[in-house]
ROTIKOL-988344 format. One record per residue: residue number from 1; residue in one letter; x, y, z of N, C-alpha, C in turn. Coordinates in steps of 0.05 Angstrom, whole numbers, padded with zeros to 5 digits. Layout:
+-----+------+--------+--------+--------+--------+--------+--------+--------+--------+--------+
: pos : code :    nc1 :    nc2 :    nc3 :   cac1 :   cac2 :   cac3 :    cc1 :    cc2 :    cc3 :
+-----+------+--------+--------+--------+--------+--------+--------+--------+--------+--------+
: NUM :    A :      X :      Y :      Z :      X :      Y :      Z :      X :      Y :      Z :
...
+-----+------+--------+--------+--------+--------+--------+--------+--------+--------+--------+
# end
This chain:
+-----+------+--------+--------+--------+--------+--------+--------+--------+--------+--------+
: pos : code :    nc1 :    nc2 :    nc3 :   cac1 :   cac2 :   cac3 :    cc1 :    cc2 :    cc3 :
+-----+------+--------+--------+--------+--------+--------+--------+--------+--------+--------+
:   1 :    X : -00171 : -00026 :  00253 : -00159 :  00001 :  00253 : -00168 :  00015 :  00227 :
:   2 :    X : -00176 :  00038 :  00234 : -00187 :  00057 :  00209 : -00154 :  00069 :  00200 :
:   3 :    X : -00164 :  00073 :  00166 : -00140 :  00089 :  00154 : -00150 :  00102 :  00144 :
:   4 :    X : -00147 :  00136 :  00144 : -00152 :  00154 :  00134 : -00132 :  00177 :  00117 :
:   5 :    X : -00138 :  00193 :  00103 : -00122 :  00205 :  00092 : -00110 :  00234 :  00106 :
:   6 :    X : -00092 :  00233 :  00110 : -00084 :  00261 :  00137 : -00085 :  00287 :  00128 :
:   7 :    X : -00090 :  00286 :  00090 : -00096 :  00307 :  00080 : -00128 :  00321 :  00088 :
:   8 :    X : -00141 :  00303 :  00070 : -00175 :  00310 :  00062 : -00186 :  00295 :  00078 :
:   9 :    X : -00170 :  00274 :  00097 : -00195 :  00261 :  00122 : -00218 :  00240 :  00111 :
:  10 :    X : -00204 :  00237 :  00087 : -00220 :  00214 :  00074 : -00216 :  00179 :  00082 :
:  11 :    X : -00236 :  00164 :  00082 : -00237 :  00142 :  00090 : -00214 :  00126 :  00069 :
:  12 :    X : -00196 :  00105 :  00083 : -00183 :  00097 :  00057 : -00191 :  00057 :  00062 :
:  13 :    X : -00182 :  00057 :  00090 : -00180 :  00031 :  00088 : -00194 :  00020 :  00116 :
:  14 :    X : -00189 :  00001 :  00121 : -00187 : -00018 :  00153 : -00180 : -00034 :  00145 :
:  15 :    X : -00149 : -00034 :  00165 : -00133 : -00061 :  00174 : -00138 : -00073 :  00197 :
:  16 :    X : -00127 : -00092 :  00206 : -00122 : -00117 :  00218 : -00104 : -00100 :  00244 :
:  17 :    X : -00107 : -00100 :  00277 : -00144 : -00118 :  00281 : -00160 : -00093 :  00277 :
:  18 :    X : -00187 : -00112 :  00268 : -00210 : -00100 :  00255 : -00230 : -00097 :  00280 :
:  19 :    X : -00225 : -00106 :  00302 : -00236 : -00093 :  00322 : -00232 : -00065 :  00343 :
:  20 :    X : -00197 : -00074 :  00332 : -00194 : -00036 :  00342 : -00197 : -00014 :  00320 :
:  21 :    X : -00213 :  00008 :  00332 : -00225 :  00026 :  00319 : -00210 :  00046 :  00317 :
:  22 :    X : -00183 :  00052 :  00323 : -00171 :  00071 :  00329 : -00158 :  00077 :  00299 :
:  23 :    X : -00148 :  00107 :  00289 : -00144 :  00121 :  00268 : -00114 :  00126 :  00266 :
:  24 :    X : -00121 :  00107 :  00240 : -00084 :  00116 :  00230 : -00089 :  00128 :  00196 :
:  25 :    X : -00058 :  00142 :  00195 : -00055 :  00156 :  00174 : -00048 :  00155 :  00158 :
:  26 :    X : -00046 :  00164 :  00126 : -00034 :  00154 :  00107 : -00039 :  00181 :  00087 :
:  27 :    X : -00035 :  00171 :  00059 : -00040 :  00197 :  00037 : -00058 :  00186 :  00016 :
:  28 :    X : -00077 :  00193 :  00011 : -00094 :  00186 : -00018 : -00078 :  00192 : -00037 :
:  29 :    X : -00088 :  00174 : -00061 : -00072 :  00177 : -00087 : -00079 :  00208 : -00099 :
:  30 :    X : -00104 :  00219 : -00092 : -00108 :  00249 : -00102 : -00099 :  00272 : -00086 :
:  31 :    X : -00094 :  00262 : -00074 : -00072 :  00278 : -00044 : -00048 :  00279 : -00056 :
:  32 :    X : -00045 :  00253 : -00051 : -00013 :  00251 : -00061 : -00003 :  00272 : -00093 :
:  33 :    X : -00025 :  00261 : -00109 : -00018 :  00276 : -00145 : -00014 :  00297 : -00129 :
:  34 :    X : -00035 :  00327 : -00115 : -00037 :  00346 : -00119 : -00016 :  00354 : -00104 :
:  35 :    X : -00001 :  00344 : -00087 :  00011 :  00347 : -00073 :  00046 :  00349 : -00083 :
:  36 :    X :  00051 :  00324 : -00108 :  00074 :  00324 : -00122 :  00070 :  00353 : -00140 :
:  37 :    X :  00054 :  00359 : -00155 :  00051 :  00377 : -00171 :  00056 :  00406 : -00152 :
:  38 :    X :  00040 :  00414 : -00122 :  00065 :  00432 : -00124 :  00085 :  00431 : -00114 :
:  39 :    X :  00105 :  00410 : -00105 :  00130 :  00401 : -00101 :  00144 :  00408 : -00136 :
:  40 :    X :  00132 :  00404 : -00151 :  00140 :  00408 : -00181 :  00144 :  00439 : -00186 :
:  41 :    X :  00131 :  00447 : -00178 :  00124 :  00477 : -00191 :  00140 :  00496 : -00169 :
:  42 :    X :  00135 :  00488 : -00140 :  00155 :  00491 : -00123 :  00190 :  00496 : -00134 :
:  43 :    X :  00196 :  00470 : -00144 :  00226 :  00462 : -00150 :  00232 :  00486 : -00176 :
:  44 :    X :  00205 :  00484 : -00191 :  00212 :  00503 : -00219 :  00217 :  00533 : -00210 :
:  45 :    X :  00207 :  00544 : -00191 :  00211 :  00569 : -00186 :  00235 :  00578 : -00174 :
:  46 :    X :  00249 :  00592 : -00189 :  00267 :  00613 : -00186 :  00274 :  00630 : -00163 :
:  47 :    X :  00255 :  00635 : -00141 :  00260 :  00653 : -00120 :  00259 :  00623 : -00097 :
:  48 :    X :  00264 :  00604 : -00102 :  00257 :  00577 : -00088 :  00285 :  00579 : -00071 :
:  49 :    X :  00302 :  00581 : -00086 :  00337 :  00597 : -00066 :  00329 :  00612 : -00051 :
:  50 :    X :  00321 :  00630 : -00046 :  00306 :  00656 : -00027 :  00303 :  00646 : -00001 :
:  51 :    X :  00291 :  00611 :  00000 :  00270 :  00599 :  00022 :  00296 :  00576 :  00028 :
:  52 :    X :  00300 :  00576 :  00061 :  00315 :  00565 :  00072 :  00300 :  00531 :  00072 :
:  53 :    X :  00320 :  00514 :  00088 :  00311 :  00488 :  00088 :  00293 :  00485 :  00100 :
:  54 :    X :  00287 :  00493 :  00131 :  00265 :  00492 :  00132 :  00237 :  00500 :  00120 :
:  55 :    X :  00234 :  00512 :  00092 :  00218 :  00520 :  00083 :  00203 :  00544 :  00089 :
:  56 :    X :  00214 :  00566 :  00114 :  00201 :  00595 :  00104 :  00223 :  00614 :  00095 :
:  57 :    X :  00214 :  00630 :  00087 :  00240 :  00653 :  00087 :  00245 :  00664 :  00109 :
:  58 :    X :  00278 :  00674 :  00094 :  00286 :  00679 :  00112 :  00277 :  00706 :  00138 :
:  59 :    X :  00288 :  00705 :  00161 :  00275 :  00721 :  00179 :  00274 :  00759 :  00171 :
:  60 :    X :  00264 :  00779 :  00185 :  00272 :  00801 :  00170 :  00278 :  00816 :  00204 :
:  61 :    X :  00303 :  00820 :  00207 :  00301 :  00827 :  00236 :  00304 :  00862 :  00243 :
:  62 :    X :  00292 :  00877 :  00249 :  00291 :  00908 :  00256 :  00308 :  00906 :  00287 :
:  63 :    X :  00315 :  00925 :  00282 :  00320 :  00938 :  00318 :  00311 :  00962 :  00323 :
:  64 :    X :  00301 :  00975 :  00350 :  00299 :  00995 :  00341 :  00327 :  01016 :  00365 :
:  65 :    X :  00334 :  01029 :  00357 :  00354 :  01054 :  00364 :  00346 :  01079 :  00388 :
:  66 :    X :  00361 :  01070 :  00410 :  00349 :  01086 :  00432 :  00373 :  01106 :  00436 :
+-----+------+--------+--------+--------+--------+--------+--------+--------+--------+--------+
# end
């Protein structure tokens, strides 16, 4: 089994069995750094309240007046 990185699609490993060829996923260690850092910078920002749990902001809803 191939292991690749689900970020950059980089080669990481092959496990056991080594005859199936099929693709599994994981995170590279340079994936992973760049990835904490902006979780970091994320957390530091101030308008980060603004953005609901699921991570977009919130909706902006119009109507229009007939």
């Amino acid at each position: 089994m191939l292991v690749i990185c689900s970020w950059c699609e980089k080669f990481i490993k092959e496990k056991e069995p080594l005859l199936d060829k099929s693709i599994s996923h994981t995170i590279c260690e340079e994936c992973y750094e760049k990835a904490t850092v902006e979780i970091r910078r994320f957390e530091e920002r101030e308008d980060r309240k603004k953005v609901n749990r699921g991570g977009f902001s919130e909706p902006i809803i119009t109507a229009k007046r007939e």
